[in-house]
N, C-alpha and C positions, 0 to 999 in steps of 0.2 A: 296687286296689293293684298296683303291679309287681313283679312275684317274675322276672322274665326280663332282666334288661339284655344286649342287643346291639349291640356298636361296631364298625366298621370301624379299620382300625390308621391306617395312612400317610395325613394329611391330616384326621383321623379325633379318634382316640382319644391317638398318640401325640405328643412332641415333636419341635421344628422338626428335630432331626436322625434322625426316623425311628425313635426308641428312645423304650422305656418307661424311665422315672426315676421316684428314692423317692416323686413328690405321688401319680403315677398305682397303682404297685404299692402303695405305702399306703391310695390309696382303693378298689383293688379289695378289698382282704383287709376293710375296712369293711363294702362291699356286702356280701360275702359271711359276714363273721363277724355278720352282721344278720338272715340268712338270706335274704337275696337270692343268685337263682343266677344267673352271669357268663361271656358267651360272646364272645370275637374273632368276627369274620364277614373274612373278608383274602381277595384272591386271593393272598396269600403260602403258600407249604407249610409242613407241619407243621415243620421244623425250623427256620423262622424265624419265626415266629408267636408265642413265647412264651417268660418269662422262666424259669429251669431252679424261680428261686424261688418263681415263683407257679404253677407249671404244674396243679399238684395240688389248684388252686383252682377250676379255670377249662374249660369247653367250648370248644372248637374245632371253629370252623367253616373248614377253607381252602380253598382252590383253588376261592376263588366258591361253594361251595353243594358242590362234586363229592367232597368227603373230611369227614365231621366225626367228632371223635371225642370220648369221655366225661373227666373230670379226669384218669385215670388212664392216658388215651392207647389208648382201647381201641377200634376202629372200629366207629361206632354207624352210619355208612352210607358209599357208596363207588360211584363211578359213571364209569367206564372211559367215555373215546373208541372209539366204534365200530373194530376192526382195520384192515378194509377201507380208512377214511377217511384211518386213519394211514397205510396204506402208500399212498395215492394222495399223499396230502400230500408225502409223502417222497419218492416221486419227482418229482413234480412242482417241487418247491422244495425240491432239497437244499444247492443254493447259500446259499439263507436259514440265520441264528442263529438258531431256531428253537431255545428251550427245552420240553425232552418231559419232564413232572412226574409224578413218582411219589411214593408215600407214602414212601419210605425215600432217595430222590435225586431229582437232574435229569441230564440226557443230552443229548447235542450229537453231533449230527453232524461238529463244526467243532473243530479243532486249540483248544488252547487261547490262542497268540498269535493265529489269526486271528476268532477268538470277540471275547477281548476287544478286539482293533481294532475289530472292525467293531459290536460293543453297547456299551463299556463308553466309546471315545475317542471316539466321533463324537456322546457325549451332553452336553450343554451344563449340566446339571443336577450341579451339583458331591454336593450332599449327595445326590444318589441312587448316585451314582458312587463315594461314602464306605460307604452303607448296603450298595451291590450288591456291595463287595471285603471289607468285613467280614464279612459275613454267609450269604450266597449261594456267592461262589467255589470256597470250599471243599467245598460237596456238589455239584457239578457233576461227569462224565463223563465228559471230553472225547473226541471221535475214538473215538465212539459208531456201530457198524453199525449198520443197517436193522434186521438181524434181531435183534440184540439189544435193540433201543426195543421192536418190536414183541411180545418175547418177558415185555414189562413191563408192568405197570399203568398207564397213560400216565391221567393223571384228566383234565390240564390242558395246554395248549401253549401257551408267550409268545411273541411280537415284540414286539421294539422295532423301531419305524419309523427309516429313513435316511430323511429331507428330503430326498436327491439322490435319491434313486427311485421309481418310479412301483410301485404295487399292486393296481393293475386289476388281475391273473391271479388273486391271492390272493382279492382282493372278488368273481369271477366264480367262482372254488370252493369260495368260503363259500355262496354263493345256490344253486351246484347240486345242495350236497350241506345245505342248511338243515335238514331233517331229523333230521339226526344229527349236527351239529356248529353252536354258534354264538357269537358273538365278544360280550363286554361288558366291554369295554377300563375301566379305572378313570378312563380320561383320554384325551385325544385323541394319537398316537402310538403307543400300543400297539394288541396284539393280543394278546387272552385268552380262548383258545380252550377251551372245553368241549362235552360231549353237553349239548343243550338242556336235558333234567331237572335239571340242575344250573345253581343260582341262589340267593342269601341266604335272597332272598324263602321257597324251600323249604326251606332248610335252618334257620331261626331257627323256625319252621313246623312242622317236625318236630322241633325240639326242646322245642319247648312240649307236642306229642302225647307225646312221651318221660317230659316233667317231671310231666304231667296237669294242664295248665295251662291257661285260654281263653288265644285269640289279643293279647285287650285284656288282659293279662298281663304283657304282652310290651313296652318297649320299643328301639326301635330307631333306630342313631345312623351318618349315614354322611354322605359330602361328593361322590361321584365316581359315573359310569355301570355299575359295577358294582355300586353299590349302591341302584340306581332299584327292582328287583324288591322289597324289604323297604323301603323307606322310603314305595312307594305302597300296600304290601297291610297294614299296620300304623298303625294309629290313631295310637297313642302312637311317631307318628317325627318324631325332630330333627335339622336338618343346622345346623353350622356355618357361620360368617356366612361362611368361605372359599369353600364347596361351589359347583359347578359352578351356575350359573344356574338349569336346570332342576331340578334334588335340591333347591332350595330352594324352588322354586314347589309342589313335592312335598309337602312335609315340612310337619306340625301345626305346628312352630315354627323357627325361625329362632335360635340361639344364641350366643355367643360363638364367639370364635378359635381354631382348636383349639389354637394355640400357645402359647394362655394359659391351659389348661387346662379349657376350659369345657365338654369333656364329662365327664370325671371326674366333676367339682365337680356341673355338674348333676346325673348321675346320685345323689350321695351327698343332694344337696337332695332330690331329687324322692323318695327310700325316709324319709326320717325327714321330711315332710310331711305 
C-alpha cells in the first residue's frame, strides 16, 4: 500500500501555468484526509513551493533534495554548498546571474535591471517568465556582496543559460570541483547547482526513514533531470507522457499529461485501489 506520495511541481504535478488550482489542492487534502502522507520534491525554494492553504498538509522537499522540511515548515534536513566552492565560483563568474538559494531568500550579485535583462528577457518561455515575476522576484536580493552570499546558507545556485554563450569555464569547474558541487538541471538550459548529498532520490528517502515507512511505500512522480535520482531508486515511479525521454524509460509507468491532471488523479486512484 502507498502511504508516501511524491511529486515534482513544474511539468510534474502542477498546471500548464506553473500553479497549483482547486482539482490539485482538492486532491491533495483527499490524499491526506485518507491518511496518505504528501510531499513536493521541486528544485524550487521553500517560498515558492507551496500553497499558504495547504502548506500544513504537506512535506517539502526543495532545492533538489538540499532543504526538506516537515508540514509545519520545520527543517527536518539541510545541506549547505561547500564555502570555499562558493567563493571560487564567485570569483570566477561574477559576471554571471547566478541565483544563491537560501531557506529564508535568494541573492544576486547583479543589479536588479541587469538581472532581469539578462534571466528574465532573453527567455523565450513566456509562462515561465509569468511564474518567475509572480513568484520569485520579490524574494530576491539584489546587488548582493560576496561576503554577504557567503555569510549565508547558500543550499542551491541557479543558471539560466544565454544561447549566445558559450559555458565551457563553468562545465570545467563543475568537473574540478565534482566533489562538492554538482549540477542536475530540470531541463536542458539551466544550472542547479548543489553539494552532491543533495538529491530527491535522498530526500523522498529520508522521508520514508522519518515516516517509518519501507521504501516500496513510497511513490514517486516527476517528468525532468532533476528528478532521475527518485524516479530510478523507487519501484513505484511515474513520469508523465510529457517527461524528458530518458525519465520515461525510467519510470514503472508512463501516465497522462501533466496538464490534464494525470498525476493528481492518479495518485487519488492508486490509495483507494
Amino acid at each position: 500500500m502507498i502511504r508516501l506520495f511524491a511529486s515534482d511541481l513544474d511539468g510534474t504535478l502542477l498546471n500548464s501555468r506553473h500553479a497549483f488550482d482547486e482539482h490539485i489542492v482538492d486532491g491533495i487534502g483527499f490524499l491526506t484526509s485518507h491518511g496518505a502522507n504528501f510531499a513536493v520534491a521541486t528544485g524550487r525554494g521553500i517560498r515558492q513551493c507551496m500553497l499558504p492553504s495547504i502548506k500544513d498538509q504537506v512535506y517539502k522537499i526543495c532545492m533538489n533534495g538540499a532543504l526538506i522540511l516537515d508540514q509545519e515548515d520545520r527543517i527536518l534536513f539541510m545541506k549547505e554548498i561547500d564555502k570555499e566552492v562558493l567563493a571560487q565560483l564567485i570569483d570566477q563568474f561574477a559576471a554571471l546571474p547566478f541565483d544563491f538559494v537560501t531557506p529564508e531568500k535568494t541573492y544576486t550579485l547583479q543589479s536588479r535591471d541587469n538581472y532581469i535583462a539578462n534571466k528574465v528577457k532573453t527567455n523565450d518561455d513566456e509562462a515561465w517568465k509569468e511564474r518567475f515575476m509572480r513568484d520569485f522576484v520579490s524574494h530576491i536580493e539584489f546587488d548582493a556582496s560576496k561576503e554577504k552570499i557567503l555569510a549565508q546558507p547558500v543550499c542551491k545556485v541557479n543558471l539560466r543559460i544565454d544561447r549566445n554563450r558559450s559555458y565551457d569555464e563553468v562545465d570545467a569547474f563543475l568537473a574540478r570541483y565534482a566533489s562538492k558541487i554538482m549540477n542536475a538541471p530540470s531541463s536542458a538550459g539551466l544550472y542547479e547547482l548543489t553539494d552532491p548529498a543533495a538529491n530527491k532520490g535522498e530526500a523522498v528517502a529520508f522521508l520514508c526513514r522519518y515516516l517509518g515507512l519501507d521504501e516500496d511505500e513510497a511513490a514517486v512522480y516527476g517528468d525532468g533531470g532533476n528528478d532521475l535520482s527518485m524516479i530510478e531508486r523507487f519501484a513505484h515511479s511515474y513520469a508523465p507522457e510529457n517527461a524528458l525521454p530518458f525519465i520515461k524509460e525510467k519510470a514503472c509507468q508512463v501516465i497522462g499529461h501533466a496538464y490534464d491532471h494525470s498525476v493528481i488523479d492518479h495518485m487519488k486512484k492508486t490509495l483507494i485501489s
